[in-house]
C-alpha positions in Angstrom: -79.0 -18.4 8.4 -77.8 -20.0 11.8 -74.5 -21.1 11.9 -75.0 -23.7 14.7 -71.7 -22.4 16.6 -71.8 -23.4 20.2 -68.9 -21.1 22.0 -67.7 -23.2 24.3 -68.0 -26.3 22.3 -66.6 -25.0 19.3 -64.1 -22.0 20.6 -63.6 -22.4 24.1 -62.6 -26.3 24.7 -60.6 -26.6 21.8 -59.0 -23.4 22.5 -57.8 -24.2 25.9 -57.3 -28.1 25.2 -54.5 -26.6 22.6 -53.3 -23.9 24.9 -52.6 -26.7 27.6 -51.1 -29.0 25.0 -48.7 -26.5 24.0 -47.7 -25.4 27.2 -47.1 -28.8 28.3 -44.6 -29.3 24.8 -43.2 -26.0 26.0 -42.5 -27.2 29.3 -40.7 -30.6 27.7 -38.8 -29.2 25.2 -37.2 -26.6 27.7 -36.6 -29.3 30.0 -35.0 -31.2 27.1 -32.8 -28.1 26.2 -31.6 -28.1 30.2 -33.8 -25.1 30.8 -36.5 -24.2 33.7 -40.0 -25.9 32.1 -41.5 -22.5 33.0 -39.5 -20.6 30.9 -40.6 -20.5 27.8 -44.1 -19.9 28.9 -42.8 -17.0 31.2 -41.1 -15.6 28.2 -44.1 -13.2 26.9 -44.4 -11.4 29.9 -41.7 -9.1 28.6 -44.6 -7.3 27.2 -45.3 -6.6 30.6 -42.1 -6.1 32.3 -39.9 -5.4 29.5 -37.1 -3.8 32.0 -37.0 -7.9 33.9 -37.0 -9.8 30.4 -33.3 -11.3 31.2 -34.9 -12.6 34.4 -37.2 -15.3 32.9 -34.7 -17.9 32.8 -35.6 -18.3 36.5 -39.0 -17.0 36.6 -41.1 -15.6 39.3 -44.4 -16.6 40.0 -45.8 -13.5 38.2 -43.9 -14.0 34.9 -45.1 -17.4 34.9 -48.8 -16.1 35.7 -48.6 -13.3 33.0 -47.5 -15.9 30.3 -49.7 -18.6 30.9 -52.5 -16.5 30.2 -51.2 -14.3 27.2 -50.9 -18.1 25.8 -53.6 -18.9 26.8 -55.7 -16.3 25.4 -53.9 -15.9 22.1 -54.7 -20.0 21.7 -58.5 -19.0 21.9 -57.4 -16.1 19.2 
Protein backbone atom coordinates (compact mmCIF):
# COMPACT_ATOMS: atom_id res chain seq x y z
CA UNK A 1 0.00 0.00 0.00
CA UNK A 2 1.60 3.45 -1.12
CA UNK A 3 1.50 6.04 1.08
CA UNK A 4 1.70 8.83 -1.48
CA UNK A 5 4.48 10.83 0.69
CA UNK A 6 6.44 13.17 -1.45
CA UNK A 7 9.76 14.15 0.70
CA UNK A 8 10.20 17.36 -0.07
CA UNK A 9 6.65 18.27 -0.31
CA UNK A 10 5.57 16.70 2.66
CA UNK A 11 8.94 16.73 5.01
CA UNK A 12 11.32 18.99 3.60
CA UNK A 13 9.27 22.47 2.92
CA UNK A 14 7.34 22.33 5.85
CA UNK A 15 10.29 21.45 7.83
CA UNK A 16 12.35 24.32 6.85
CA UNK A 17 9.33 26.89 6.44
CA UNK A 18 8.95 26.12 10.44
CA UNK A 19 12.61 26.20 11.14
CA UNK A 20 12.77 29.66 9.48
CA UNK A 21 9.60 30.84 11.26
CA UNK A 22 10.95 29.98 14.48
CA UNK A 23 14.24 31.40 14.11
CA UNK A 24 12.79 34.51 12.99
CA UNK A 25 10.40 34.46 16.54
CA UNK A 26 13.76 33.71 18.12
CA UNK A 27 15.45 36.50 16.74
CA UNK A 28 12.28 38.95 17.93
CA UNK A 29 11.78 37.88 21.07
CA UNK A 30 15.59 38.27 22.03
CA UNK A 31 15.53 41.56 20.50
CA UNK A 32 12.39 42.29 22.63
CA UNK A 33 14.25 40.98 25.87
CA UNK A 34 17.32 43.60 24.89
CA UNK A 35 19.40 40.63 23.73
CA UNK A 36 21.68 40.01 20.39
CA UNK A 37 18.70 38.44 17.82
CA UNK A 38 21.35 35.76 17.18
CA UNK A 39 21.51 34.57 20.42
CA UNK A 40 19.17 32.35 21.08
CA UNK A 41 19.82 30.54 17.91
CA UNK A 42 23.62 30.49 18.77
CA UNK A 43 22.68 29.05 22.03
CA UNK A 44 22.85 25.07 21.00
CA UNK A 45 26.18 25.23 19.78
CA UNK A 46 27.25 24.51 23.46
CA UNK A 47 26.94 21.00 22.35
CA UNK A 48 29.71 21.82 20.27
CA UNK A 49 31.86 24.10 22.21
CA UNK A 50 30.73 23.47 25.60
CA UNK A 51 34.04 25.27 27.13
CA UNK A 52 32.67 28.91 24.99
CA UNK A 53 28.88 28.50 26.11
CA UNK A 54 29.08 31.87 28.28
CA UNK A 55 30.25 33.52 25.02
CA UNK A 56 27.00 33.30 23.01
CA UNK A 57 25.52 36.37 24.23
CA UNK A 58 27.74 37.97 21.56
CA UNK A 59 28.17 35.22 19.16
CA UNK A 60 30.61 34.47 16.56
CA UNK A 61 29.90 33.65 13.27
CA UNK A 62 30.50 29.93 14.02
CA UNK A 63 28.12 29.67 17.05
CA UNK A 64 25.63 31.30 14.92
CA UNK A 65 26.37 28.77 11.92
CA UNK A 66 26.41 25.70 14.28
CA UNK A 67 22.96 26.69 15.72
CA UNK A 68 21.12 27.54 12.83
CA UNK A 69 21.55 24.26 11.49
CA UNK A 70 21.09 22.02 14.71
CA UNK A 71 17.52 24.02 14.42
CA UNK A 72 17.33 23.56 11.46
CA UNK A 73 17.66 19.97 11.33
CA UNK A 74 15.90 19.02 14.51
CA UNK A 75 12.67 21.15 12.75
CA UNK A 76 12.91 18.45 9.86
CA UNK A 77 13.06 15.81 13.04
Amino acid sequence: MALGIDATRDILLPGIAAGLLSTAALGVCARLHGKHAAAPVSAVSHWLWPQEVNQTAHPKPRHFVAGLTIHLLMSLG
